[in-house]
N, C-alpha and C positions, 0 to 999 in steps of 0.2 A: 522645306521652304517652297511654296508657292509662287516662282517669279513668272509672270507671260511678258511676251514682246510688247514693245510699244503701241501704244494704239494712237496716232497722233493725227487722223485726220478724220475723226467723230463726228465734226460739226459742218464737217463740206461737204458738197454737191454728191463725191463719192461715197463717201461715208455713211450718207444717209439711204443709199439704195440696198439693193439687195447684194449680200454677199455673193450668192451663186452668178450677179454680171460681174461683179470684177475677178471672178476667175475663171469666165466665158472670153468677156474680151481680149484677153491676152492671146487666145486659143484664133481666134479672128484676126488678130492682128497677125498673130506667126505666120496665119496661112496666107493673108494678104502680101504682106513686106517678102516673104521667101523667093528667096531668087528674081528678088528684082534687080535690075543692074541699068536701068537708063536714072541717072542722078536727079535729073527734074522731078522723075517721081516722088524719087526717094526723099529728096525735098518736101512736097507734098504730105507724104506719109509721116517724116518726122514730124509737121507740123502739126497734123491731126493727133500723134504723141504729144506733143509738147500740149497743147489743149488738153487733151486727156488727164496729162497729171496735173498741172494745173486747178483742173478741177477738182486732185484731192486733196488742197490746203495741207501739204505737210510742210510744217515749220524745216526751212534750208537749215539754219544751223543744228539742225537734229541731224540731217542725214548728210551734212558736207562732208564728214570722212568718209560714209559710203561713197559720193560721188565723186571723192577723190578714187577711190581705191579701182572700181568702176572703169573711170576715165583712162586712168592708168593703164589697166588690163587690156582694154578696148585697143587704146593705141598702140600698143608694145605689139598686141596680138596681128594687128592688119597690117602695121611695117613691119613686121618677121616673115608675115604671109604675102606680101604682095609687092614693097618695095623692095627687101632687103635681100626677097627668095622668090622663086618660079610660086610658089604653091599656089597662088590665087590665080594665075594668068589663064583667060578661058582666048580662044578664037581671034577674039575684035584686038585684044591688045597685043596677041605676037604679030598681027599685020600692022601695027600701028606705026610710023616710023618712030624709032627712038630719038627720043631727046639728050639722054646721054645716060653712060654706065656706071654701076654703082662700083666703087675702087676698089673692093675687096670681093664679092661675089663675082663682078662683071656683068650685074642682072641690069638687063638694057631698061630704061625708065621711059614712058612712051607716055603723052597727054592721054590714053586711054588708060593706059596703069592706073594713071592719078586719078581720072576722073572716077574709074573702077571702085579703088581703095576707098576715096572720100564718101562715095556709095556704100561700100560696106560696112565701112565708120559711123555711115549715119542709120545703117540700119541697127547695127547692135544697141546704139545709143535710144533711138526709139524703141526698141524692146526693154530697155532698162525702164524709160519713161513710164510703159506701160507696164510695168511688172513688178514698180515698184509699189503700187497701191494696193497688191495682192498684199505686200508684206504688211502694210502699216495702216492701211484703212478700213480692213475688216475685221471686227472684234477677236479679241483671242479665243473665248468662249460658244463661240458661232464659226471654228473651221472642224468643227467632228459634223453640227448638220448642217455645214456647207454640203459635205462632201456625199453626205447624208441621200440631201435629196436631192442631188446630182445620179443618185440610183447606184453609188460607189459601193464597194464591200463593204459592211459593218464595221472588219478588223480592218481595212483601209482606213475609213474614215476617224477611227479612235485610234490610228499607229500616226495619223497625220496631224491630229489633235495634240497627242504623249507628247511628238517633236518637237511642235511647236513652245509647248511647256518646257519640257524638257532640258533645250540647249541654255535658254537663259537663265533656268535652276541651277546648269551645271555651272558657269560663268560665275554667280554669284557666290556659289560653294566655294570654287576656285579663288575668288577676291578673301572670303573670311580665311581657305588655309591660307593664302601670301602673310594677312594680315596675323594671325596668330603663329605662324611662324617667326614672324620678326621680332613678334613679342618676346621668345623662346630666343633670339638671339641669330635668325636665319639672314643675311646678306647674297646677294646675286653678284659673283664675283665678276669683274669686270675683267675679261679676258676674247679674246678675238677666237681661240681655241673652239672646235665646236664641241667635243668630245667633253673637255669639263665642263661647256657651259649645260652641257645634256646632263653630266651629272649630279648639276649643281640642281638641280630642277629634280633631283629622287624626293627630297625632301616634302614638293607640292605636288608630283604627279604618283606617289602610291598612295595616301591620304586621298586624292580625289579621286580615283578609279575605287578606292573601298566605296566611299561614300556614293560615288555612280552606280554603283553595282548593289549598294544596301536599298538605295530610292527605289531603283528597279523590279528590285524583290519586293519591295514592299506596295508599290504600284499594281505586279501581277496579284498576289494574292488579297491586294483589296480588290479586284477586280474578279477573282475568283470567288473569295466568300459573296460576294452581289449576282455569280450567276453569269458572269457574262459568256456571250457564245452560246448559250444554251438555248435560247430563243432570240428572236429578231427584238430588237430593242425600238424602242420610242424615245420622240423627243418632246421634251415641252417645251419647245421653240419654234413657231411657227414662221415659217419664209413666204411672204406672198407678193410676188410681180406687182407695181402700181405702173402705172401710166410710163412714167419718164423713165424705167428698166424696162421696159418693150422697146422707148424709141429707142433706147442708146445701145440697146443690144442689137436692134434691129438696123440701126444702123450701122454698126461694126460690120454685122452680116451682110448687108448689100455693099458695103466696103470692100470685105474679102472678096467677094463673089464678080463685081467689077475691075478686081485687078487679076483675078484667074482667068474670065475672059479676055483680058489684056494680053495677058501673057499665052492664053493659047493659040490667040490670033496672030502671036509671031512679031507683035509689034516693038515688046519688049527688048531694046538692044543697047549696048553702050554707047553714051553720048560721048562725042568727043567735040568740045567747044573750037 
């Protein structure tokens, strides 16, 4: 079975460009957002995110569990890292006077912590923003010569292609063995146990490791009887830059390049309000 990922933002502003900028910009963005730490910026930069995605019309109720899952991780990650634990503290925030101690660490909490964490909060969040149009706005059938004429390896560019296919053929595999096992009489027992609930699951996870590993095989060797690897391969799909993928890449690029000089200039420091 043939399943590719979503494609849900065809008809918007993103959509319609060239594949190879929205896998530029992301690359623009990481270098711009990195290590920034005065929050105004960071401010700043998430909003140029948030416009970003925006502009790829992806329907919210498609992806609100990702954004839940996302959000979740995001937060859990920066108070493990910054309120709850030394790990994030740079310079500006162990001089900062504390505000008070966390009860169980004793991790002293200072306005630059805070100000710190909500900085790093909003940076990961703006990378979602902008990384998420990589997933859902560039056709499934257009990332082997995204990657293509990006000058990638050949076997790059068709391993990144297979992926993409790949995980959502196996997902869908997985839904018919659940589904025809219960036909068969199979129940997920309800138990807290993790050990039987791993065992309870032999039933759906040696059935779909055959069948992953049957696809597999049979993926290589159509790909062997066609030749592939033996010569450089062609696309008939042609990628060509118009007008508004120069400005929007071009502006990513003097983006990045204005908060590099930013930050080289030493200007870049923790705000504390």
């Amino acid at each position: 079975m043939d399943v590719t990922p979503r494609y849900l933002g065809g008809s918007s502003f993103l959509g319609r460009r060239d594949p190879r900028v929205l896998l530029l910009v992301p690359v623009c963005f990481l270098v711009a957002v990195a290590r920034v730490a005065d929050l105004r910026l960071m401010v700043l930069c998430a909003l140029v995110a948030l416009a970003y995605y925006c502009a790829a019309g992806i329907p919210w109720h498609e992806v609100r569990a990702n954004w839940a899952f996302a959000l979740t991780l995001v937060t859990l990650t920066v108070l493990a890292n910054s309120v709850f634990t030394n790990a994030m503290q740079i310079e500006a925030t162990r001089k900062a006077e504390p505000l008070f101690a966390m009860p169980l660490t004793g991790n002293p909490v200072s306005m630059a912590t805070l100000s710190y964490s909500l900085t790093v909060f909003l940076r990961f969040i703006a990378m979602v923003m902008v990384g998420f149009p990589v997933a859902y706005c560039i056709a499934p059938g257009d990332l082997g010569v995204t990657f293509a004429r990006l000058k990638v390896s050949q076997r790059l560019a068709f391993g990144v292609d297979l992926t993409f296919r790949f995980l959502p053929s196996t997902v869908a595999t997985m839904q018919e063995i659940i589904d025809a096992q219960r036909v068969r009489g199979y129940t997920h027992p309800r138990t807290n146990n993790p050990i039987k609930r791993l065992k309870s699951l032999k039933p759906i996870v040696i059935p779909l490791t055959v069948n992953s590993l049957i696809d597999a095989e049979d993926t290589s060797n159509a790909m062997d009887l066609r030749g592939f690897g033996a010569k450089h391969r062609t696309w008939m799909r042609e990628l060509v830059f118009d007008r508004a993928d120069y400005l929007l890449l071009g502006g990513f690029a003097a983006f990045a390049v204005a908060l590099l000089a930013y930050k080289v200039l030493g200007t870049d420091v923790v705000w504390v309000p």
